[in-house]
GUFI-781195 format. One record per residue: residue in three letters; x, y, z of N, C-alpha, C, CB in turn. Coordinates in pm, whole numbers, plus 50000, padded with zeros to 5 digits. Glycine has a CB too. Example, Ala and Ser with C-alpha at 12.3 -4.5 7.8 and 13.67 -1.06 7.14 Angstrom:
BEGIN
Ala513194943150780512304955050780513204967050780511314955350905Ser512854977550708513674989450714512905000350787514084994050572
end
This chain:
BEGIN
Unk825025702356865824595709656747824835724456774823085706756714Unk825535728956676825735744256705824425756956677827025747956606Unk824745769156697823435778256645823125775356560823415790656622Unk824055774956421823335778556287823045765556225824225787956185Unk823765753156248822925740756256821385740856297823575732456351Unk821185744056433819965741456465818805754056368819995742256644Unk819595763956398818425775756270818325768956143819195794056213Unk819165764556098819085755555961818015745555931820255747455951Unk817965738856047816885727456090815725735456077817005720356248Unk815455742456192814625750956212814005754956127814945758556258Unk814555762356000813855762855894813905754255770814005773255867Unk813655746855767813985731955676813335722955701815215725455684Unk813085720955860812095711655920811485718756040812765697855964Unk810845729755999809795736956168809225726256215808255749656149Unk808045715856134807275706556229808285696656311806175697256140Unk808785696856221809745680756308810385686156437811435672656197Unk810955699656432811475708856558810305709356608812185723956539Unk809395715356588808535715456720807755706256757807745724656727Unk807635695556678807715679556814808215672956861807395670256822Unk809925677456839810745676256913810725681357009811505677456880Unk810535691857048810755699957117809385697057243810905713257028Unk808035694957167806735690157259807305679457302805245686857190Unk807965666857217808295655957316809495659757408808645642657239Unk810235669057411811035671857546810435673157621811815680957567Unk810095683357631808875688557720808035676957832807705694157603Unk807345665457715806655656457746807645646457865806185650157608Unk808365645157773809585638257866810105641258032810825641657788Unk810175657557999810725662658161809665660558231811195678858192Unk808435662458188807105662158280806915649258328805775666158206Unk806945640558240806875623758279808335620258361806775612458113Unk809265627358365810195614658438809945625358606812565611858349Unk809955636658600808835641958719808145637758801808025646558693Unk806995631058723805915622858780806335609758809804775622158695Unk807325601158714808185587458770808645591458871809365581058689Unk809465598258917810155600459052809295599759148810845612659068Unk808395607659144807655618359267806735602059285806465638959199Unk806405588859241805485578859200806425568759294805245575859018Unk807965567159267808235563759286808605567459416808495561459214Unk809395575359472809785581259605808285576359698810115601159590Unk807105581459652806095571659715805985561459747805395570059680Unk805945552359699806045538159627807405534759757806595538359405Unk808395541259736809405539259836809485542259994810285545359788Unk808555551560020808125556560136806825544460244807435572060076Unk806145543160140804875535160195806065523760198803145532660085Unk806505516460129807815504160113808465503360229809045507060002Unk808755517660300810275519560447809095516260574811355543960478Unk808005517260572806535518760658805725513460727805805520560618Unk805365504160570804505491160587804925479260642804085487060475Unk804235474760768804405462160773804375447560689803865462060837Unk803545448260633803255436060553804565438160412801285436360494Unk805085451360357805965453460224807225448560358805995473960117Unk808005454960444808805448260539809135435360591808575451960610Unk808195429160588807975408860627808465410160496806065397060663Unk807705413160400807985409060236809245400560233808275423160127Unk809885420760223811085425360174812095413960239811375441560217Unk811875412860438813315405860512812715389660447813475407860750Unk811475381260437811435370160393812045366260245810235367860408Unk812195376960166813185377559996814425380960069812705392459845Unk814595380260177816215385160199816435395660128817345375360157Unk815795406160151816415418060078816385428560199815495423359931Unk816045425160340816325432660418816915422760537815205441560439Unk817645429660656818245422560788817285426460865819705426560848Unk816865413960980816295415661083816925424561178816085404861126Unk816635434861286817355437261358818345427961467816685444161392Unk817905415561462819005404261530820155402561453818435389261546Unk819715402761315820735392361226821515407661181819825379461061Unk821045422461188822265433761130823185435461287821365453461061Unk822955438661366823325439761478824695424261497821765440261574Unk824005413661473825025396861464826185404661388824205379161342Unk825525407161223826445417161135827795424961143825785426061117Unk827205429261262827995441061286828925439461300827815448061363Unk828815429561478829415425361563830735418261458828425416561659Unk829985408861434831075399061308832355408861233829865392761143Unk831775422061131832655428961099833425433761198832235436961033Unk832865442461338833315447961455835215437761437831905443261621Unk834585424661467835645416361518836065411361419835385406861612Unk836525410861293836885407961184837955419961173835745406361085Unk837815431561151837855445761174839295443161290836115453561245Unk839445441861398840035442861495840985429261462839105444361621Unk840485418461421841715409261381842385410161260841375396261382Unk842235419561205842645424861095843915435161166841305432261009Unk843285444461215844215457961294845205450961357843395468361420Unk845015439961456846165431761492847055425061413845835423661557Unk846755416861345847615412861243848265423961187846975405661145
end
């Protein structure tokens, strides 16, 4: 929307602009607080023992046996590849 678009608005519709404008506002403040909720949420998650069992029993994380097995596997996958 250009300047005189939005001045146009502006005076044509002041209320509707300025709760637009409160719900921006509202918006930046709330996805703020989502982050900062979440990054928590993610921290206690990297930490906790009991969210960790969780997480590797959903298979959504590697044991340190089975990333390390991982590795190894690519390691040598990796190298019969380079030979060929």
């Amino acid at each position: 929307m250009d300047d005189g678009t939005q001045e146009h608005i502006q005076e044509v519709m002041p209320r509707e602009m300025g709760e637009l404008i409160e719900f921006h506002e509202m918006a930046y403040k709330l996805t703020g607080k989502v982050y900062r909720r979440t990054r928590k949420i993610k921290q206690h998650m990297m930490t906790c023992e009991t969210c960790l069992n969780r997480q590797v029993k959903l298979g959504l994380l590697l044991t340190i046996e089975e990333f390390y097995e991982q590795a190894q596997q690519d390691h040598f996958s990796k190298l019969r590849y380079m030979v060929n």
